[in-house]
N, C-alpha and C positions, 0 to 999 in steps of 0.2 A: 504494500500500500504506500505512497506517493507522499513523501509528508507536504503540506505548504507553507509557504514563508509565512502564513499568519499564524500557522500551529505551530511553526519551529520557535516564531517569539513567542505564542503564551507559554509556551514550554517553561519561559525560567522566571515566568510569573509565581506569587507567594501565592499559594490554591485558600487562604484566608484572606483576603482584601482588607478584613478591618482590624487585622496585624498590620497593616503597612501605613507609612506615615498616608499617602495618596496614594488610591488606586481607582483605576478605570478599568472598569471591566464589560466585554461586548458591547459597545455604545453604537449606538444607529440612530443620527439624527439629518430632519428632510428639514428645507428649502418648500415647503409645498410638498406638492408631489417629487421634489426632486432630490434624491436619496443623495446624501455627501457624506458622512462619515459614516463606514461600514465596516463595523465591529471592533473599532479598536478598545485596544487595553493595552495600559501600562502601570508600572508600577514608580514612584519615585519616592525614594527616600529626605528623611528631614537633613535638611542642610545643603543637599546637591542644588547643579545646578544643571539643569536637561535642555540641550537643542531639539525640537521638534523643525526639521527638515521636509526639503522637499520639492520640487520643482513647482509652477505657478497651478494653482487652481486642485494643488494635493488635497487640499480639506483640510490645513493646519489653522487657517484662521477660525474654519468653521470647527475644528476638536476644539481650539482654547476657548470660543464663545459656548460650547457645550458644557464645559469646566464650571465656566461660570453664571452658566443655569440662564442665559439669556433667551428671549421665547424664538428666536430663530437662529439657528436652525433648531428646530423641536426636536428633544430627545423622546425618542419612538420605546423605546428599548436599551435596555444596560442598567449598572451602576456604577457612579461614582461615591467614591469615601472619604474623608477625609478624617485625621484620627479617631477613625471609627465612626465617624458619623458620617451618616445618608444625605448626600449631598443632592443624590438623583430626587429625594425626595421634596426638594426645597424651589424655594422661589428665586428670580437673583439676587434680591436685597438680605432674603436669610440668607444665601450662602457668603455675600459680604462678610455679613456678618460674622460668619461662620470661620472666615479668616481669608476667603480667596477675593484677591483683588486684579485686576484686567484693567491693563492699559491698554488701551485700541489705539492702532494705526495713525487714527485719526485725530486723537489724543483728548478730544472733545473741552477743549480749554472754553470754560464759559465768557463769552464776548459783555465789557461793561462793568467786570471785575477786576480787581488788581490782581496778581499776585497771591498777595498775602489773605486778598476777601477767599478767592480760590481754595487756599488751603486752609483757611477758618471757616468755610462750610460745609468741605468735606469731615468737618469734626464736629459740626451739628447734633448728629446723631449718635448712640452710645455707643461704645467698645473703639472709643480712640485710640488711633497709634501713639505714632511719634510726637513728641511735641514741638512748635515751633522754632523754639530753642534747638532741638534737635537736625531740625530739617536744616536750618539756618548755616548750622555748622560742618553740614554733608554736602549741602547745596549751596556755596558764599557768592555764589551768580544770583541767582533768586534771592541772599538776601539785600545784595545790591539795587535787586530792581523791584523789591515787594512793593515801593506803591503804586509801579507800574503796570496799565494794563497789562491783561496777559497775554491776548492774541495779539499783542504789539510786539511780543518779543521774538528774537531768533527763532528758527526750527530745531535747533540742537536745544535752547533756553525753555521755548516750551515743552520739549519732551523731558527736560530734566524736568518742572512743572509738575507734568504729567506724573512722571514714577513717584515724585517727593508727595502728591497728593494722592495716590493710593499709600505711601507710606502712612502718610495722617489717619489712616484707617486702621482698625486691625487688621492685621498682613501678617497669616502664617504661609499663603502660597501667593506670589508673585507671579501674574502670566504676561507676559513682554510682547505686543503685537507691533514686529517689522522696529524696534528700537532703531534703530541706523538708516532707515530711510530717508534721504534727502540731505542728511548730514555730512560735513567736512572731516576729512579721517582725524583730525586731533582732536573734535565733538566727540566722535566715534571712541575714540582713546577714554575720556571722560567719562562718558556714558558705562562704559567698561568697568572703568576703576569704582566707580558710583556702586554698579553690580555687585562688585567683588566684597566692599563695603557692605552690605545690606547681607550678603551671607554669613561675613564675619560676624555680625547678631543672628546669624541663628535661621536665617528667611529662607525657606525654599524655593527656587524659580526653575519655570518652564520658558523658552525665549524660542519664537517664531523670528527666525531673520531668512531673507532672501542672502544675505552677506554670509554665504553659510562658513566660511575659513574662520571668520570673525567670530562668531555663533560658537563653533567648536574650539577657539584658543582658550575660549573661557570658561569653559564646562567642562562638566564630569562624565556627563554620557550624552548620547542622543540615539534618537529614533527617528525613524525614517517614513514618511507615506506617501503612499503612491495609488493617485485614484479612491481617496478615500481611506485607502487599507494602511497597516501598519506592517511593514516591511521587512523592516531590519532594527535593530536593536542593539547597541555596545559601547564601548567607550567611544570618548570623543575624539582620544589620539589612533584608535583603530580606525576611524573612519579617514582620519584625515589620515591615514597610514595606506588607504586600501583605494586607488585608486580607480580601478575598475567597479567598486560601489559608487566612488563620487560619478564618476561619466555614466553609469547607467541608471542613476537618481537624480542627482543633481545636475548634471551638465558642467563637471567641474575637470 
């Protein structure tokens, strides 16, 4: 019997889910009728830091928006966990809560706010992160520019914004949508060191980058999708080791 590359990755999956710090297990979520993440599962431990790979239109933006329980793509089937709680069960705002926070693409900087209004409304509601003070001293760009609008700032300035304002949340899973998009390689450098920082407390992150060399200098493992599915599975210096993975996944 034939094994396939999705049964050769659940293979070194933990057959308990809610032993693991984060686990996704069988997820299937639609577009409408239109089927995009199909069956993945993974597992990530506390403190790592995991590339989610993949060439355009894999289903990587649409896994992390699943993660984070937002109503499209609708999760059809599966679960997710998060130290032991059902996260498939939850809304997005409970899983917020819950400790997973999604920075999108887009970064959704609210237009009409400074800065500093930005990251004191994301603390509005209970189970605040970081404190001001804190972000201030990770982030000495923002607090340069706190009483300035937000969408006035850089694209590297708002994205640091963006991550420091899911910081101000509780943040036990960090999901990165496309971090390096549009940015200058010594943002890029920043952005990094920023990351690296945020593990050093303890923060687990999953990071969607098309930058995928960038993606893997930083991390501990990555997984691969392709069409939906979940591919391949291993460390990050394996991948960027294995050539023949990167051209027939990535285009690398």
């Amino acid at each position: 019997m034939t094994t396939t590359k999705r049964e050769a990755v659940s293979a070194i999956l933990d057959p308990d889910p809610t032993k693991v710090f984060f686990a996704m297990r069988n997820a299937h979520s639609y577009y409408g009728e239109s089927y995009i993440v199909q069956g993945v599962s993974l597992d990530v431990r506390q403190g790592e830091i995991v590339a989610l790979l993949g060439r355009n239109g894999a289903g990587k933006t649409s896994t992390l928006r699943t993660i984070a329980r937002l109503d499209n793509p609708e999760l059809k089937q599966g679960e997710i966990w998060l130290e032991g709680k059902p996260i498939h069960t939850m809304a997005a705002w409970q899983a917020s809560r819950a400790g997973i926070q999604l920075v999108p693409e887009d970064r959704r900087i609210i237009p009409g706010l400074s800065v500093e209004e930005n990251l004191i409304l994301a603390q509005v509601a209970p189970d605040q992160g970081w404190s001001l003070e804190e972000i201030y001293e990770h982030f000495p760009r923002l607090a340069e520019r706190r009483k300035q609008e937000g969408v006035t700032l850089s694209g590297g300035e708002q994205q640091m914004l963006a991550v420091a304002r899911a910081l101000a949340r509780n943040v036990k899973l960090l999901l990165l949508d496309e971090p390096y998009e549009g940015l200058a390689p010594v943002i890029v450098r920043e952005i990094e060191k920023i990351v690296q920082d945020i593990r050093a407390r303890g923060i687990t992150t999953i990071i969607v980058e098309q930058n995928a060399v960038a993606a893997l200098r930083m991390s501990d493992r990555a997984v691969i999708l392709d069409t939906g599915e979940l591919v391949w599975a291993g460390s990050a210096q394996e991948l960027l080791d294995n050539e023949r993975l990167r051209k027939e996944y990535l285009a690398l």
